[in-house]
N, C-alpha and C positions, 0 to 999 in steps of 0.2 A: 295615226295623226301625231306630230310631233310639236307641243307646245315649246316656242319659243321666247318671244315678247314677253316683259315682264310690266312693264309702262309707260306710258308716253314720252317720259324723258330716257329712255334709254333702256336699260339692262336691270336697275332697281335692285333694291336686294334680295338676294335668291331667297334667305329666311322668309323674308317677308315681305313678298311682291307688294304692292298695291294696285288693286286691278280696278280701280274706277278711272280709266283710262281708254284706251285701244291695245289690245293684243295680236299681236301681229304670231300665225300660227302656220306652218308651214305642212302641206297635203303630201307632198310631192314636186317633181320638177315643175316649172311654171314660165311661161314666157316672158312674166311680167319681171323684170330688175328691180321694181321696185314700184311700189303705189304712192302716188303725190293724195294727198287726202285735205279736202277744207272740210273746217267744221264751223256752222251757223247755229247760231241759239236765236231761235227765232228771227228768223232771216239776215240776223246780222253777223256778219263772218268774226269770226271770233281770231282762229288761228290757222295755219296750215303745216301739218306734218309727212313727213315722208316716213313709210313704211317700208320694212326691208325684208325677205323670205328669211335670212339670219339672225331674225328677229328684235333689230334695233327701228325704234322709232322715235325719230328724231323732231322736233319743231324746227321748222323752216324760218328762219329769216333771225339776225342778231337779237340775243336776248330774252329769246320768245322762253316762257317761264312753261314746265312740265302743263301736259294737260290731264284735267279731272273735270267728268261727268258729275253735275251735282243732283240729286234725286227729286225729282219733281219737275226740272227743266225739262225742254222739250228741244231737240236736238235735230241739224240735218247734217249728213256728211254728203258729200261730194269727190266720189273719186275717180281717178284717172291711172290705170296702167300703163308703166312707164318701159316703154319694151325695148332692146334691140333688133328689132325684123320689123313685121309687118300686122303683129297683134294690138288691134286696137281695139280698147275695152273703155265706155265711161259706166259710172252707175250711181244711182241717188238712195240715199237711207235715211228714211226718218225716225223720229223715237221717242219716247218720254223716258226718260234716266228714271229706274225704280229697285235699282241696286245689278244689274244684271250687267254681266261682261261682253261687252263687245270686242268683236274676233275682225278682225280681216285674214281672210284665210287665202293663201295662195292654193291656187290648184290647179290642171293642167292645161286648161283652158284659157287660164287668166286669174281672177281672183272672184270673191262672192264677201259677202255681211254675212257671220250668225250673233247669234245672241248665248250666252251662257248662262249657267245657272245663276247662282245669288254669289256676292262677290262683297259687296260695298254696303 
């Protein structure tokens, strides 16, 4: 497994990732180009990022400011692989932020949620 993603706005500093964000972590080859991702804090959409297997993840739409999971929120993503062919993948994740890393992991099927250890 090859840790990519460093934070929600991008690349982050290598020294000193900040990882109460999304980690975008790459398995293997994947159908998915890319995963479109909303994220709702109690059912209200917050923001929308794009994750990428080369692990950049970006916010969607001008201006949109890095995203951080804050610890005690409770959290839904919403995502969609974004394919060249004919793989079509949605999937929902719920959660309560309690310092734990969340992964989007490509894999060969399409993508999946894990959760990591203690992070934030």
């Amino acid at each position: 497994m090859l840790l990519l993603g460093m934070t929600a706005c991008g690349w982050g500093q290598a020294a000193n990732p900040a990882l109460d964000g999304i980690l975008a972590v790459n398995e293997g080859a994947s159908p998915c180009l890319a995963i479109r991702v909303s994220v709702l804090e109690n059912g209200k959409k917050l923001q929308d990022v794009s994750v990428h297997p080369d692990g950049r993840v970006r916010p969607l739409g001008p201006g949109q400011p890095p995203l951080h999971f804050q610890k005690g929120k409770t959290y839904t993503l919403q995502a969609s692989c974004v394919s060249g062919g004919d793989t079509f993948q949605n999937t929902q994740f719920g959660f309560q932020a309690e310092g734990r890393t969340l992964m989007v992991v490509f894999t060969k099927s399409g993508f999946v949620f894990r959760r990591g250890g203690l992070a934030y």
